[in-house]
C-alpha positions as CSV (number, residue, x, y, z in Angstrom):
1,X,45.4,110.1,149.6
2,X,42.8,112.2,147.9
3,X,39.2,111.4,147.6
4,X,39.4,111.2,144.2
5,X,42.4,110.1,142.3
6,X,42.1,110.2,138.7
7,X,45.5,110.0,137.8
8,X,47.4,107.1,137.5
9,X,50.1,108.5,139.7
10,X,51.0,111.7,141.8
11,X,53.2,114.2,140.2
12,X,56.2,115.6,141.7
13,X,56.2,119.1,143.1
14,X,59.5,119.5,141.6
15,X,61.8,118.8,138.9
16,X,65.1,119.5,137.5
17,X,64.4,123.7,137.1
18,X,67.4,124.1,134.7
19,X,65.5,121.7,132.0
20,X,62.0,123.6,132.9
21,X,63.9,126.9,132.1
22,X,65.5,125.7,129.0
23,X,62.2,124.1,127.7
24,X,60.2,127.1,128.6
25,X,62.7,129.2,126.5
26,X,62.4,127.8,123.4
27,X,59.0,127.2,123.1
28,X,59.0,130.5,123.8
29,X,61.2,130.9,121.1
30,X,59.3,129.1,118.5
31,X,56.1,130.9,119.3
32,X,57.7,134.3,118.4
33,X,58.8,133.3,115.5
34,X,55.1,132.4,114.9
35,X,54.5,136.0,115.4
36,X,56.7,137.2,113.4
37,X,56.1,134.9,110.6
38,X,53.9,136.6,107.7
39,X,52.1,133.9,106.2
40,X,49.6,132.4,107.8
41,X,50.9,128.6,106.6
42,X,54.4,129.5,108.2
43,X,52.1,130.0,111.5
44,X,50.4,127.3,111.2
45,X,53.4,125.1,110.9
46,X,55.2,126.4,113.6
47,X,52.5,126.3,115.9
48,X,51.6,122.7,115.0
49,X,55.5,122.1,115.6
50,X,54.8,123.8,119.2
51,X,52.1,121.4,120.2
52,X,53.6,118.4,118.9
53,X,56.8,119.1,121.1
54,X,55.0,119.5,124.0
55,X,52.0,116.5,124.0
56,X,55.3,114.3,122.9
57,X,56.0,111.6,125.4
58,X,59.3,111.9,127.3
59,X,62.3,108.9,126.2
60,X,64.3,107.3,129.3
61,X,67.0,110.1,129.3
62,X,64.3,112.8,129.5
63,X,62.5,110.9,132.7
64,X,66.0,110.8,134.4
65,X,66.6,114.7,134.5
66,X,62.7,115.7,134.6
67,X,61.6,113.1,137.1
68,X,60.6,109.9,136.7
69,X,56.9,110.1,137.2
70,X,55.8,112.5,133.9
71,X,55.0,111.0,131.0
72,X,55.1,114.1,128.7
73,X,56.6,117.4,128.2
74,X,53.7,119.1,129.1
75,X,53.5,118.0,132.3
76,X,57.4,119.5,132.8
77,X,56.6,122.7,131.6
78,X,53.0,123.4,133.3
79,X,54.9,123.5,136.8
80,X,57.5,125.6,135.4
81,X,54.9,128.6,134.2
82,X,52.8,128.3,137.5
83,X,55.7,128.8,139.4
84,X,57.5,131.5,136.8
85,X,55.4,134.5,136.8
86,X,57.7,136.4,134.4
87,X,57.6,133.0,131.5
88,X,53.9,133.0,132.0
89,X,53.2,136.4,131.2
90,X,55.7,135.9,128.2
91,X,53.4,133.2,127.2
92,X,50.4,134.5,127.1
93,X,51.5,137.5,125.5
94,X,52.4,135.6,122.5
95,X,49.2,133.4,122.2
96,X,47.2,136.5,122.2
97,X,48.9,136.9,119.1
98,X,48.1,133.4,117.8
99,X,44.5,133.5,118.9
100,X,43.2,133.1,115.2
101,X,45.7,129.6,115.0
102,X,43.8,126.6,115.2
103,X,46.8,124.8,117.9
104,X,46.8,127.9,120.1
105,X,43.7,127.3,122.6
106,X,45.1,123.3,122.9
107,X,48.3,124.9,123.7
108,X,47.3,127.2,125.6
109,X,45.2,125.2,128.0
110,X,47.9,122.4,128.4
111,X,50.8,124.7,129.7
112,X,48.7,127.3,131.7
113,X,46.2,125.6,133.1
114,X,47.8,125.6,136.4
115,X,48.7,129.4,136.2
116,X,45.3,130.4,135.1
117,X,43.2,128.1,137.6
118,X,46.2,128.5,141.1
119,X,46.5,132.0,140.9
120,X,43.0,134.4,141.2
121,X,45.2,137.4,139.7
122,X,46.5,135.7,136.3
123,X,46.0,137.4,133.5
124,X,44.4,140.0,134.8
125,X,41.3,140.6,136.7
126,X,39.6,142.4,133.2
127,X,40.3,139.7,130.5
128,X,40.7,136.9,133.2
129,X,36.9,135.6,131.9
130,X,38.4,135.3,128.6
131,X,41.5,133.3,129.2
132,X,39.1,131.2,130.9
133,X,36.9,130.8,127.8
134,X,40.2,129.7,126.2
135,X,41.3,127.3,128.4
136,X,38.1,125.3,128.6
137,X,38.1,125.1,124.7
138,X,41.2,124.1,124.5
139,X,40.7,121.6,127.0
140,X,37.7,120.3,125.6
141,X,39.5,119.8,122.2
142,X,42.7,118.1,123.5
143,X,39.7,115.3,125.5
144,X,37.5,115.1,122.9
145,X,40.8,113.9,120.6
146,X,41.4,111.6,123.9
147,X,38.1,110.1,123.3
148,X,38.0,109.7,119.5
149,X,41.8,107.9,119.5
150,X,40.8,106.0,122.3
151,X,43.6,107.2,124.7
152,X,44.6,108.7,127.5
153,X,47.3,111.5,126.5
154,X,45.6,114.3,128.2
155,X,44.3,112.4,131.6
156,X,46.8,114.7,133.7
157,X,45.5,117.8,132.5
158,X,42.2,116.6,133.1
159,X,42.9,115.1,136.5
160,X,44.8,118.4,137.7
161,X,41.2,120.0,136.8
162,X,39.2,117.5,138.3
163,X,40.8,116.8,141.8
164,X,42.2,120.3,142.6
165,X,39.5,122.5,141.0
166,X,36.4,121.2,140.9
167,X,36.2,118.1,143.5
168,X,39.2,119.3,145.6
169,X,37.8,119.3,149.1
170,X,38.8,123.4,149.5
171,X,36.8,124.8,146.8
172,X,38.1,128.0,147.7
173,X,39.6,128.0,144.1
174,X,36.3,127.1,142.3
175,X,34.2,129.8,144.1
176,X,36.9,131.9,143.4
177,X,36.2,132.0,139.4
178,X,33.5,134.3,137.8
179,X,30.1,133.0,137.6
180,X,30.2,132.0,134.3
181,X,33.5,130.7,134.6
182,X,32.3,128.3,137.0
183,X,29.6,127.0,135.5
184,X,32.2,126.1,132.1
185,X,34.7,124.8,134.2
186,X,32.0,122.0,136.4
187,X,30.4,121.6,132.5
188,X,34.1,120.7,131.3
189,X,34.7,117.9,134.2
190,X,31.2,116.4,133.7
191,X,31.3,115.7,130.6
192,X,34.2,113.3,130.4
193,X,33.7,111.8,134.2
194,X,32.6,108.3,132.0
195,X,36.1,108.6,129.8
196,X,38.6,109.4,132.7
197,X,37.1,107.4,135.8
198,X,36.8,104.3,136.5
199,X,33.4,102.9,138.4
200,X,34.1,103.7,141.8
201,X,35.6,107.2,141.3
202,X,32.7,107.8,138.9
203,X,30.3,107.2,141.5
204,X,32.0,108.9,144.0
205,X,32.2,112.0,141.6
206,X,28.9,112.0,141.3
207,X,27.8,111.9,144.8
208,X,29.9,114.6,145.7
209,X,29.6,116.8,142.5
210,X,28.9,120.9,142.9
211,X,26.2,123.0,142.1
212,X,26.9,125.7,140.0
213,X,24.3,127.5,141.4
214,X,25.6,127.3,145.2
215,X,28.9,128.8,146.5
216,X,30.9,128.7,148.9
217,X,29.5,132.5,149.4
218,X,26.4,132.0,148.8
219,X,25.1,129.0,150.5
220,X,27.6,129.4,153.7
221,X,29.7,126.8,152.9
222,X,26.8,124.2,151.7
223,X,26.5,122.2,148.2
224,X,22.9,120.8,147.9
225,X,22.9,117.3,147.2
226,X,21.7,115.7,144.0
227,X,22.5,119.6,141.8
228,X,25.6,118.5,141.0
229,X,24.7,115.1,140.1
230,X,21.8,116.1,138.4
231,X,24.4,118.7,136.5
232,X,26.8,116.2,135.5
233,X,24.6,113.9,134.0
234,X,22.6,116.3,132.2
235,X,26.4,117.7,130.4
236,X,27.4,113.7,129.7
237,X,24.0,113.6,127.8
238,X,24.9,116.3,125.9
239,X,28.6,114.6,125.0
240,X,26.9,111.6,124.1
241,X,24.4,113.4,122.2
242,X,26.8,115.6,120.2
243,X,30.6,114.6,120.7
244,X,31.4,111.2,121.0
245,X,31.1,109.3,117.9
246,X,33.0,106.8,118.0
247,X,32.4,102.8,118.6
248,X,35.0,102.7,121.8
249,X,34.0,106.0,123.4
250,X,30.1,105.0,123.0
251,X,30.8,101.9,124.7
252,X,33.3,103.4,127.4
253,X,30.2,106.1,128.4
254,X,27.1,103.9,128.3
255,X,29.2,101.0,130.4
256,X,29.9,103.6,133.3
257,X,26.7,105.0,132.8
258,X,25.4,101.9,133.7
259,X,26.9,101.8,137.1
260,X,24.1,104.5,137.9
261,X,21.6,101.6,137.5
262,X,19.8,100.7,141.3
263,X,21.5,104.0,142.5
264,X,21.0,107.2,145.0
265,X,22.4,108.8,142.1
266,X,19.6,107.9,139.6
267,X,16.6,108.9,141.6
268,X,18.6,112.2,142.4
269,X,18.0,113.6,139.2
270,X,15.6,115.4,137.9
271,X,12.9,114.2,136.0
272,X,13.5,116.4,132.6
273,X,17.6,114.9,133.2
274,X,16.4,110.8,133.2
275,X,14.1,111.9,130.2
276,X,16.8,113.3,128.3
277,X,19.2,110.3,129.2
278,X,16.4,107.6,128.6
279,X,15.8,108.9,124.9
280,X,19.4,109.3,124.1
281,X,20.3,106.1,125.0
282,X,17.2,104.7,123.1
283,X,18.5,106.5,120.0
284,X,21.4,104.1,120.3
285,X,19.8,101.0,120.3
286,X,18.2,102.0,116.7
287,X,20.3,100.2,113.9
288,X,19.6,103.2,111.7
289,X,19.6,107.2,111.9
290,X,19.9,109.3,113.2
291,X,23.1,107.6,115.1
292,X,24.0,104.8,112.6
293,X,25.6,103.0,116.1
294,X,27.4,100.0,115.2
295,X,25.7,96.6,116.3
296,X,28.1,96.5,119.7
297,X,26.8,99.8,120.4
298,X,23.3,98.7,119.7
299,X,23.4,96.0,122.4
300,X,25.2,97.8,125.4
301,X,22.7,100.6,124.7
302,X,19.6,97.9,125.5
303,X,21.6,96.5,128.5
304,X,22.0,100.1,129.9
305,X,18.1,100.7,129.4
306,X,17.4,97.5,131.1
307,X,19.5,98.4,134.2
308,X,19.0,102.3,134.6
309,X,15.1,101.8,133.2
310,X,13.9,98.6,134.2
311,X,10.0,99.3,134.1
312,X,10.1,99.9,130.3
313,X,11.5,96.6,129.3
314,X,9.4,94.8,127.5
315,X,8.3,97.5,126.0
316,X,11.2,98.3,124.6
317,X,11.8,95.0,123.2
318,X,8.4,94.9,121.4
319,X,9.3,98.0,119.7
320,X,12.2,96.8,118.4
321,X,10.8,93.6,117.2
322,X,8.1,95.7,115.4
323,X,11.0,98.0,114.1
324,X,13.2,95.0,112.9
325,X,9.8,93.5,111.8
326,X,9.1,96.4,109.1
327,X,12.6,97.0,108.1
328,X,13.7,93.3,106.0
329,X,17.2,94.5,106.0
330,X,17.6,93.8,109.2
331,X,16.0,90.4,109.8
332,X,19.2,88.5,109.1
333,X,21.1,90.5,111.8
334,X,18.4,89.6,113.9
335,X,18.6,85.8,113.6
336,X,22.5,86.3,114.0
337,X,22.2,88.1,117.4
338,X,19.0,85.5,118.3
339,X,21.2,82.8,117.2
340,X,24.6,84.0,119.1
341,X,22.2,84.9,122.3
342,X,21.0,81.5,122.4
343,X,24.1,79.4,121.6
344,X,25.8,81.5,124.6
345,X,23.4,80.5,127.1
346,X,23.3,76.8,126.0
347,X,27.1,76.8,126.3
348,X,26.7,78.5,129.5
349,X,24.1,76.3,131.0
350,X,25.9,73.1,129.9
351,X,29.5,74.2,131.7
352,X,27.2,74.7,134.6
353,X,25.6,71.5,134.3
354,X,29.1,70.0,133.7
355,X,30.7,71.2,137.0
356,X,28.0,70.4,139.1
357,X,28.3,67.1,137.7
358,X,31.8,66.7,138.5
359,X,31.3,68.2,142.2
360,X,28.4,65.9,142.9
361,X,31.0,63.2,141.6
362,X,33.6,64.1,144.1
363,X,31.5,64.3,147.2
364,X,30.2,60.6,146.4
365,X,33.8,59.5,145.7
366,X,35.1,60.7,149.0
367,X,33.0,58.6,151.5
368,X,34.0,55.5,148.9
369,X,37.2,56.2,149.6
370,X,37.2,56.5,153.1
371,X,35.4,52.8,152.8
372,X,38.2,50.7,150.9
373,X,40.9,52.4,152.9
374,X,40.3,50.3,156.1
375,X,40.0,47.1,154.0
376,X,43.4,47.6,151.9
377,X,44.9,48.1,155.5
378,X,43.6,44.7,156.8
379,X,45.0,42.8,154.0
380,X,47.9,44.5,154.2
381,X,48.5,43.4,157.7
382,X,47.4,39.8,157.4
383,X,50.1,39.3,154.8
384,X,52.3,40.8,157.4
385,X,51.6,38.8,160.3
386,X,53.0,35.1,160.9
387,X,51.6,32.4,160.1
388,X,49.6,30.3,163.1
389,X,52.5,27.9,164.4
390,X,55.6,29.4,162.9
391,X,57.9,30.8,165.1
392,X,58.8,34.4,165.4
393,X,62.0,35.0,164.1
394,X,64.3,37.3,166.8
């Protein structure tokens, strides 16, 4: 099993090769006609009709002659063009083409990511910095639109990245990549660690994260400890800062950020990276600008101050009471949340007082038991027993 599983399951290593040819075809196909279309809208429709074939999910007849275990086309067709050198090459010829079309990077990214990231040579050792650049965006589009929808469409692109690129235990491949290259590629995987982990794998991501600043080359086969941490953190800082807007995706990265609270991890980082992630978590507690974070938002963001900054508590809380205090508005949100806080922990400490009532109960009820059992027998075996001078019947 692999140190890190991100993915919900493993994916084959191969699949019916017949479909992968025939689906490899015609997106060819379509995307030549894209080329060869001379209004711009034409492109634009046919390459939106490109990407929506292949992020669509596959029906039961499609899983039976695929393989079972992918869940859409893209992950039949990625294989297909890391294996198929000659379809690859026909691929990338026509999205350099396309470059100026706004579903070509997305597109590009989800069916040559393996291509571009297994093979040093692809592409070409001259442009292969630029296919690189185009990859990541794409990449970081199609997970951003994860994040915003709430869903989880693009996890196996993102966990083919994660576990055989960047955390893969042979970093070969990630040494392997231009400098800057590198450094996109580790700032790509950082920044949605909260979205596509859960807490243990986040964690463990963490702890074991790169450097982009120490190679395989360069530091004889050593990552410093606590660079790569304090990297990854610093780039989900600047997602929450810049790209994640909305109420689930706030809540998903400040409740795994919170995992980090009582941590190695935290004191790993560098004091300019806990600055940064204190303030931008404080901007999230505000009500008002610049975030506008709904109230939920609000909330979590004070619970993940209290557990990753624990000194500045009260502090904290005075502000806000000053801040609430000078802004009327929000007084009667204020009295709701008081009012909610305080019911919940009445209701909370009477179920508590209720079950230690009824366990107290039970342990005084079993010795009374045990009392009147003997008793009940006796009579029982008086009004068995013969009476004194009646004879015993044979």
């Amino acid at each position: 099993m692999k140190a890190f599983s991100f993915s919900s399951q493993s994916r084959p290593t191969s699949a019916a090769a017949a479909v992968q040819t025939r689906l490899a075809a015609e997106v060819l196909r379509k995307l030549r006609l894209a080329t060869e279309a001379e209004e711009k809208d034409d492109r634009d429709v046919i390459c939106g009709e490109v990407f929506a074939d292949v992020t669509g999910e596959l029906n039961g007849a499609a899983r039976e002659s695929t393989g079972a275990l992918y869940r859409r086309w893209y992950e039949v067709l990625a294989p297909h063009f890391c294996r198929c050198e000659p379809a690859s090459a026909a691929l990338l010829a026509a999205c350099r083409e396309l470059w100026g079309q706004p579903f070509t990077a997305p597109t590009y990214a989800l069916l040559l990511h393996q291509w571009l990231l297994v093979h040093p040579e692809a592409g070409g050792a001259d442009q292969r910095l630029k296919h690189l650049n185009v990859l990541f965006s794409g990449a970081r589009q199609l997970f951003i639109g994860d994040v915003e929808t709430g869903r989880t469409a693009f996890q196996p692109l993102y966990a083919f990245v994660a576990e055989n690129v960047v955390l893969s235990t042979d970093r070969q491949r990630l040494d392997a990549l231009p400098a800057t290259g590198r450094e996109s590629i580790l700032a790509l995987v950082a920044a949605f660690l909260p979205y596509y982990c859960n807490r243990e794998n986040f964690l463990a991501a963490l702890a074991a994260f790169p450097s982009p600043l120490h190679t395989l080359q360069a530091a004889g086969g050593v990552h410093v400890a606590g660079e790569g941490a304090d990297f990854a953190v610093d780039r989900i800082t600047d997602v929450l800062s810049k790209e994640v807007k909305t109420e689930a995706g706030l809540l998903r990265y400040l409740s795994m950020l919170m995992a980090l609270g009582g941590r190695r991890h935290l004191a790993l980082l560098s004091t300019a990276t806990r600055v940064r992630l204190q303030g931008e978590i404080y901007l999230l507690t505000q009500p008002g600008g610049p975030r506008y974070a709904p109230r939920r938002v609000n909330r979590l963001a004070f619970e993940a101050l209290d557990a990753l900054f624990p000194a500045g508590r009260r502090t904290r809380r005075l502000i806000n009471l000053a801040f609430r205090f000078f802004h009327p508005q929000e007084w009667p949100w204020f009295w709701y949340d008081a009012c909610s806080r305080s019911a919940a922990a009445a209701a909370g400490w009477l179920l508590a007082a209720w079950a230690a009532l009824l366990a107290a109960c039970a342990r005084l009820w079993r010795p009374l038991q045990r009392l009147q059992l003997p008793a009940r027998l006796q009579r029982g075996g008086a009004r068995r027993r013969p009476g004194v001078g009646q004879p015993v019947r044979g």
